[in-house]
Backbone as JSON, one array per atom type, in Angstrom:
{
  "sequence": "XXXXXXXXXXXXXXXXXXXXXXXXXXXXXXXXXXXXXXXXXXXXXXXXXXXXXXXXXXXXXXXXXXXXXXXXXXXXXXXXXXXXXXXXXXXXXXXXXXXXXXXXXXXXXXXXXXXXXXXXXXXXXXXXXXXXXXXXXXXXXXXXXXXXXXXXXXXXXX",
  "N": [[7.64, -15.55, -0.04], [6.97, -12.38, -1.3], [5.18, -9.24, -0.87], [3.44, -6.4, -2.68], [2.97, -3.13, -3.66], [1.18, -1.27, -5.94], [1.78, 1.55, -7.07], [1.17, 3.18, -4.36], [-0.89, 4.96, -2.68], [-1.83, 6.19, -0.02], [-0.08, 6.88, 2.4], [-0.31, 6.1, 5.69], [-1.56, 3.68, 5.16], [0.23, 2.25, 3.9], [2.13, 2.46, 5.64], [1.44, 0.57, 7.92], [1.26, -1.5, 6.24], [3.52, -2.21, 5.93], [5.06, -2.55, 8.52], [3.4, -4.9, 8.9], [4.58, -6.62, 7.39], [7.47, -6.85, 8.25], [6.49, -8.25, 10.61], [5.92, -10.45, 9.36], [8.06, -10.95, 8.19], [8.18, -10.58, 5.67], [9.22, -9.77, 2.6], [9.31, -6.22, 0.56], [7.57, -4.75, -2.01], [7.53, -1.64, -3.25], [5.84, 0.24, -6.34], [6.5, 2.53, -8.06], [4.76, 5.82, -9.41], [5.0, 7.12, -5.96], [2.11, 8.12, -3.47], [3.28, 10.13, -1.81], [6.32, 10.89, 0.55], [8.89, 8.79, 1.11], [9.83, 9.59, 3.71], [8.03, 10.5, 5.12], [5.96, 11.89, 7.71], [3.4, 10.34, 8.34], [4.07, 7.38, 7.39], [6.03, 6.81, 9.15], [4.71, 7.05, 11.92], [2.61, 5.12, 11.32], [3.69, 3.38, 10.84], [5.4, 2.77, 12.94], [8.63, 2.48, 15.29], [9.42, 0.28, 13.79], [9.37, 0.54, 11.12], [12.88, 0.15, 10.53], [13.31, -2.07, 10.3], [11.92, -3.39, 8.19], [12.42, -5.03, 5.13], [11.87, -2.96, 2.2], [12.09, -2.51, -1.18], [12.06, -0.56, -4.0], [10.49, -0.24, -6.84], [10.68, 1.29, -10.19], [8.94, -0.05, -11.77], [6.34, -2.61, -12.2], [7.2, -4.9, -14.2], [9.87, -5.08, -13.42], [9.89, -6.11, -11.41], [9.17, -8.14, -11.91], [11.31, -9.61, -13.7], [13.22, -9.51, -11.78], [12.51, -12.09, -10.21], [12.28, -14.26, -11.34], [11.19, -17.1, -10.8], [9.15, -16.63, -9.6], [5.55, -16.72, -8.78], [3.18, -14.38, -9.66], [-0.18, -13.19, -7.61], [-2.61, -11.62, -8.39], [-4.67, -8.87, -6.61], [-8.15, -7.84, -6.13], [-11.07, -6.55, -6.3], [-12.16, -6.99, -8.93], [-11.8, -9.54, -9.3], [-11.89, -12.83, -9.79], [-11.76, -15.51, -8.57], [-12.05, -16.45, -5.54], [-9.6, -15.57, -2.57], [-8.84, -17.76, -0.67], [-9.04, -20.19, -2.5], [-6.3, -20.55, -3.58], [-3.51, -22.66, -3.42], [-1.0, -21.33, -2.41], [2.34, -20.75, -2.7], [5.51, -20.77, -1.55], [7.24, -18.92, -2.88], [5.95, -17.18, -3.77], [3.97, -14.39, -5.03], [2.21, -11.41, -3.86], [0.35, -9.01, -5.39], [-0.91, -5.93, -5.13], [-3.07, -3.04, -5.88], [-3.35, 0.73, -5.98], [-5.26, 2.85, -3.68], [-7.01, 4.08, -4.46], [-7.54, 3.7, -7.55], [-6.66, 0.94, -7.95], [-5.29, -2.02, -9.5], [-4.3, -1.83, -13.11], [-6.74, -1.92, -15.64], [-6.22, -3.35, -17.74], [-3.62, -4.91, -16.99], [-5.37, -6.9, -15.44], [-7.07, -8.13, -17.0], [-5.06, -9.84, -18.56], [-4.32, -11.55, -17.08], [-6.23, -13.0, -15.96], [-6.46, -15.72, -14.93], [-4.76, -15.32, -12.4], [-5.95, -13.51, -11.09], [-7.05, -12.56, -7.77], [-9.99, -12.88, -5.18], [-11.27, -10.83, -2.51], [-14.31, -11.93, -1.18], [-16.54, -9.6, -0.17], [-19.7, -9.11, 1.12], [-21.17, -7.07, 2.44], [-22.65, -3.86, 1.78], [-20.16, -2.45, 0.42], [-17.58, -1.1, -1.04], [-14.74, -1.42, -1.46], [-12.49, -2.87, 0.23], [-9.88, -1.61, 3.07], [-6.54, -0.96, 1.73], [-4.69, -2.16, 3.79], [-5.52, -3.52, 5.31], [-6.87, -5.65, 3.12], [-4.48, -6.51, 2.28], [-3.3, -7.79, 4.83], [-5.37, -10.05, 5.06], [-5.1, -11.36, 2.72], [-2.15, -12.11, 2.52], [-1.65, -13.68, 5.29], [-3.39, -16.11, 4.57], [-2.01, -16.36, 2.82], [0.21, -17.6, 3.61], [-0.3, -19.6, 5.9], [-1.41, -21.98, 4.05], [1.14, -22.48, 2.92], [1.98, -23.65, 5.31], [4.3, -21.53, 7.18], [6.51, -22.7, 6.6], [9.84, -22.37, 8.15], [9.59, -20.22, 8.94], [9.95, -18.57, 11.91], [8.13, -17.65, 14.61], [8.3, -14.84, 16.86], [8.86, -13.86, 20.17], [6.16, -12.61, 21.87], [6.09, -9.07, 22.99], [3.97, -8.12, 24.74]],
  "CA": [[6.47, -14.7, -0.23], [6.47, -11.49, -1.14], [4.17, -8.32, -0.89], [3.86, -5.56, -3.6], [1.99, -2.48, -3.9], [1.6, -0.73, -7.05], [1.55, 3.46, -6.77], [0.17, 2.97, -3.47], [-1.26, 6.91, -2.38], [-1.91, 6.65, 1.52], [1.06, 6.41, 3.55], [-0.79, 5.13, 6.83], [-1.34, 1.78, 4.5], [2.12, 1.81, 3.25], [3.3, 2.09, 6.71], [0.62, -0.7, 8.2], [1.48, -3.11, 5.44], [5.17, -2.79, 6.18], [4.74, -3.27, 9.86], [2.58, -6.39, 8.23], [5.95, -7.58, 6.44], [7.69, -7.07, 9.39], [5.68, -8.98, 11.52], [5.68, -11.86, 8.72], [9.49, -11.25, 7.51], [8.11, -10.77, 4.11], [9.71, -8.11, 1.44], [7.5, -5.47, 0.56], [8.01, -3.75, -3.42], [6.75, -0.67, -4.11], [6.56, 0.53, -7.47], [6.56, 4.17, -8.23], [5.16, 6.71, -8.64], [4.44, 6.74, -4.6], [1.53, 9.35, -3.28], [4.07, 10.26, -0.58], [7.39, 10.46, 0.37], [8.93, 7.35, 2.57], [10.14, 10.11, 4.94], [6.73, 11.23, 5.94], [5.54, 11.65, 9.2], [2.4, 9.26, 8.36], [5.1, 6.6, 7.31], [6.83, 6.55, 10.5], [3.54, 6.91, 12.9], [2.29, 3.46, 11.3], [5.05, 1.7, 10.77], [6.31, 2.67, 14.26], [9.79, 2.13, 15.14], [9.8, -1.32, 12.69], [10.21, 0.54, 9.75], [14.05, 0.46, 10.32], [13.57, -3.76, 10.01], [11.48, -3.83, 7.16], [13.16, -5.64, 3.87], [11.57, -2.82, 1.23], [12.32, -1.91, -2.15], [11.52, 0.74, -4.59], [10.55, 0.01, -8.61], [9.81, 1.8, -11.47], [8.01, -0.98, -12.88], [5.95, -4.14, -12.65], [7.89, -5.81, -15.02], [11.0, -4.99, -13.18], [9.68, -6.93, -9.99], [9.11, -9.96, -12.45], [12.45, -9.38, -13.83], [13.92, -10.41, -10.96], [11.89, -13.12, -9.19], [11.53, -15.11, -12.35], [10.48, -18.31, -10.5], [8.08, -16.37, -8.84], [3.91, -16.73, -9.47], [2.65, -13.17, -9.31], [-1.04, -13.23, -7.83], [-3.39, -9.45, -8.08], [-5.57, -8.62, -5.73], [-8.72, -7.25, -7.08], [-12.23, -6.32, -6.62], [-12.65, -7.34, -9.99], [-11.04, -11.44, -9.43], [-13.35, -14.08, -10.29], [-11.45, -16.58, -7.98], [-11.71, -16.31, -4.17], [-8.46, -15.97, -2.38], [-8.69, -18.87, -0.35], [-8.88, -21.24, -3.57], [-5.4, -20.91, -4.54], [-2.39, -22.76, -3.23], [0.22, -20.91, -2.53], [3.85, -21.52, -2.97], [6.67, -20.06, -0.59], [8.31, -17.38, -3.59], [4.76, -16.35, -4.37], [4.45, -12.31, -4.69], [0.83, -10.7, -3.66], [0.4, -7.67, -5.6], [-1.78, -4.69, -4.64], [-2.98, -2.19, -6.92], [-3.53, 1.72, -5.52], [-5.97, 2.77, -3.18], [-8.13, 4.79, -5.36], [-7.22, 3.26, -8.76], [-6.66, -0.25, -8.02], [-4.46, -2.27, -10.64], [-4.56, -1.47, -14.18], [-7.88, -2.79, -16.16], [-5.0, -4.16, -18.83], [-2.79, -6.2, -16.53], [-6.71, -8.1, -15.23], [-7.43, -8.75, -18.19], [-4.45, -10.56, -19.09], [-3.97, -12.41, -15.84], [-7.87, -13.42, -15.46], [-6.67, -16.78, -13.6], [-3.91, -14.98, -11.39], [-6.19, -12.37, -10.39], [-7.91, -13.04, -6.67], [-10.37, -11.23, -4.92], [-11.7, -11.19, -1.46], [-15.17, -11.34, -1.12], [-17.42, -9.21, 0.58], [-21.06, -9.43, 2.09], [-22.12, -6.16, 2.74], [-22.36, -3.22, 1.04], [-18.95, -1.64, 0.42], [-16.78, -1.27, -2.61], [-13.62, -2.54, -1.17], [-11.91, -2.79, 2.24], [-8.93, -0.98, 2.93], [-5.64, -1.7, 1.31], [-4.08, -2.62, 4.5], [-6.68, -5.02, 5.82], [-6.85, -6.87, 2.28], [-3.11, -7.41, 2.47], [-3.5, -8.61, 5.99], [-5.88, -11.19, 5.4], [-4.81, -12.48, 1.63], [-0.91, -13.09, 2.92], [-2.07, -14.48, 6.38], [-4.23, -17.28, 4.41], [-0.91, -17.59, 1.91], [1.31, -18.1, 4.83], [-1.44, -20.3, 6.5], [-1.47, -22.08, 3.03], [2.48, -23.19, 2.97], [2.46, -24.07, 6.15], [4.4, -21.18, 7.51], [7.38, -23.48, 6.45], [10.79, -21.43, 7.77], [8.76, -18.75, 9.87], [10.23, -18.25, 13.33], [7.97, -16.69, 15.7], [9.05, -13.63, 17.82], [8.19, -13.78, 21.59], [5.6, -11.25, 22.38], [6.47, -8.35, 24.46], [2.66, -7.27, 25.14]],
  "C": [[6.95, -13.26, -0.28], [5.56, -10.36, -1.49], [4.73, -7.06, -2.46], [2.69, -4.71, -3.46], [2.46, -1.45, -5.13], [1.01, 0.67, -6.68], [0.4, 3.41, -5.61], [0.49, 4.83, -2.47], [-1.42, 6.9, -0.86], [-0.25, 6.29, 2.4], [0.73, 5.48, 4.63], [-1.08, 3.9, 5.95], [-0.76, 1.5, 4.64], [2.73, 1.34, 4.91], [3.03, 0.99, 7.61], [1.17, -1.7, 7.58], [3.0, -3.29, 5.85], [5.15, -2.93, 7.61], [3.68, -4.85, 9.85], [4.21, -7.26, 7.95], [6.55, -7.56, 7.17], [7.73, -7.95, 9.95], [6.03, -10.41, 10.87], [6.8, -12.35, 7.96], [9.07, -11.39, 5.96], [8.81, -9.08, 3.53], [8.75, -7.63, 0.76], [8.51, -4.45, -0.79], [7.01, -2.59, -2.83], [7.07, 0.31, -5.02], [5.92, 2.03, -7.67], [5.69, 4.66, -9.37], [4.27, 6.45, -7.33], [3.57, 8.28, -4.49], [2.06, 9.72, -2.45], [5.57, 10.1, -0.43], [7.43, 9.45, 2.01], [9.54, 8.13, 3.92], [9.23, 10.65, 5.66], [6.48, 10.73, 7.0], [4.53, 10.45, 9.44], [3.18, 8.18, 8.38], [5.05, 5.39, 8.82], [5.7, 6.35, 11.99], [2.62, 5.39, 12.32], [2.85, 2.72, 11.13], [5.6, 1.93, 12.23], [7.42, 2.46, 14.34], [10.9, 0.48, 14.18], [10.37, -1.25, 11.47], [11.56, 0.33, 9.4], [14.13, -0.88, 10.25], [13.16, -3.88, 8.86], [12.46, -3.79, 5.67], [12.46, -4.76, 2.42], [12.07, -2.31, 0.17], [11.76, -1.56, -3.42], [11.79, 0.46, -6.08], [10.62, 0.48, -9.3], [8.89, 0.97, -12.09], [7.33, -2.13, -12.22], [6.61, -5.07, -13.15], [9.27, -6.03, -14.64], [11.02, -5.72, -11.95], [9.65, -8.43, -10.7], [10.73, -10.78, -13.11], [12.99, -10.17, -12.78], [13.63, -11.26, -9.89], [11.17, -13.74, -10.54], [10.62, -16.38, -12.27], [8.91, -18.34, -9.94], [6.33, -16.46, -9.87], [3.33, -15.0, -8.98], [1.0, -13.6, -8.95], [-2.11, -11.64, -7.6], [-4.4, -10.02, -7.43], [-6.17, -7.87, -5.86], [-10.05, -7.25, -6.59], [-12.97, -7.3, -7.76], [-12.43, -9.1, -10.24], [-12.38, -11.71, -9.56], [-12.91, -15.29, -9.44], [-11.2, -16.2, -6.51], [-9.86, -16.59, -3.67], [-7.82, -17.25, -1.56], [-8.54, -19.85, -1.06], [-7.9, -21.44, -4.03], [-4.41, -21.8, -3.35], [-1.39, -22.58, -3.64], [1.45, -21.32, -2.27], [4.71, -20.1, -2.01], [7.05, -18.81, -1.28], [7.14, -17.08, -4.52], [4.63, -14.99, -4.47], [2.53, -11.97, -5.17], [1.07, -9.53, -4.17], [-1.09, -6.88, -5.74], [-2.07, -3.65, -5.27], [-3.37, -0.42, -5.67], [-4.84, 1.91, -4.69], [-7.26, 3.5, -3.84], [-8.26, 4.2, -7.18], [-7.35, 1.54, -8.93], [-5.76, -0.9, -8.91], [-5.22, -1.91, -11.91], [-5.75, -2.53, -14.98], [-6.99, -4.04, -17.05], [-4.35, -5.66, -17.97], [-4.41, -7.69, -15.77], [-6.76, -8.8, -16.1], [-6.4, -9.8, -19.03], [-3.63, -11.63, -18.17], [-4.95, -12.68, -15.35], [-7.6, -14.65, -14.38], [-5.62, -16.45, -12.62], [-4.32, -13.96, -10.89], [-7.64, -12.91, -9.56], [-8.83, -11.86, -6.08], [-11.09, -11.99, -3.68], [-13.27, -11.05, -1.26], [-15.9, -10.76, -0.15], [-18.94, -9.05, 0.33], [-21.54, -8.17, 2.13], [-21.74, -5.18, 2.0], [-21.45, -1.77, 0.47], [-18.17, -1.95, -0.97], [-15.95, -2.0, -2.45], [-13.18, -1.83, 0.31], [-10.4, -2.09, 1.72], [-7.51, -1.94, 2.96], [-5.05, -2.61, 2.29], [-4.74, -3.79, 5.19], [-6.29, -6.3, 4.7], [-5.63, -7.47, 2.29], [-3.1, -7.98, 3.32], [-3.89, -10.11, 5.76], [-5.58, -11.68, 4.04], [-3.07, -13.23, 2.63], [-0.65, -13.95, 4.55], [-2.57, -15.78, 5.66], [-2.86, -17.63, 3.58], [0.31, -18.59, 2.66], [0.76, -19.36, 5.11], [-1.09, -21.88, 5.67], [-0.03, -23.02, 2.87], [2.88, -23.3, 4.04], [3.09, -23.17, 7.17], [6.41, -21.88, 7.74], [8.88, -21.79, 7.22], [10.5, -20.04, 8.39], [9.25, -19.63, 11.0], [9.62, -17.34, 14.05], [8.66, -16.3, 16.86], [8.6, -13.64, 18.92], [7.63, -12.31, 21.74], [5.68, -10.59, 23.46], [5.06, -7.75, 25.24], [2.1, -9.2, 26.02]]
}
């Protein structure tokens, strides 16, 4: 499994979701351009001292993440999906990708991935939940989903 966010603008996300990947030993893309640099103070105050574990690396492209995880199933995460995210089964070298927090993914790449693009729904009346939540709870259900095959939980120090 892994995570992807495309030109993702808040840092406190960025640094949440990678304390997410962390937590779940998943590799975390992100493809450029970033609203932030990875040395920012926000960064480091939500990722907490984890960031120095986290497995991430830095694109130029979309196509350059598919490039090299050819086996992989890309699935977007979207407002705009037509297929709940619970409906899919997921596969172990699956890759969740995340579009910007103000932008979202590109109308183009939806439109040409209509059955690989999921969406979480919500109930009340909000546009969308924040990036770091939706990643939370789609790669929790993908984990969930394959079992968790190959995951070693960490003894909690709290």
């Amino acid at each position: 499994m892994k995570v992807v966010l495309v030109q993702p603008e808040i840092p406190q996300n960025t640094g949440n979701i990678g304390r997410l990947c962390v937590a779940t030993n998943t590799p975390l893309y992100l493809v450029k351009p970033l609203g932030f640099f990875l040395s920012s103070k926000q960064i480091k105050r939500s990722g907490l001292d984890y960031w120095k574990d986290l497995d991430v690396k830095l694109a130029d492209s979309l196509e350059e993440i598919v490039d090299e995880n050819p086996k992989s199933r890309l699935w977007y995460v979207s407002t705009k999906g037509q297929k709940e995210y619970w409906k899919v089964k997921f596969k172990k070298n699956d890759i969740l990708v995340f579009g910007s927090e103000s932008k979202g993914l590109p109308k183009e790449l939806l439109e040409t991935n209509k059955n690989q693009t999921l969406k979480i729904p919500m109930w009340g009346p909000v546009r969308s939940l924040n990036l770091a939540t939706a990643t939370g709870i789609v790669l929790y259900e993908a984990y969930r989903t394959v079992g968790a095959t190959g995951i070693e939980p960490v003894a909690s120090t709290v």
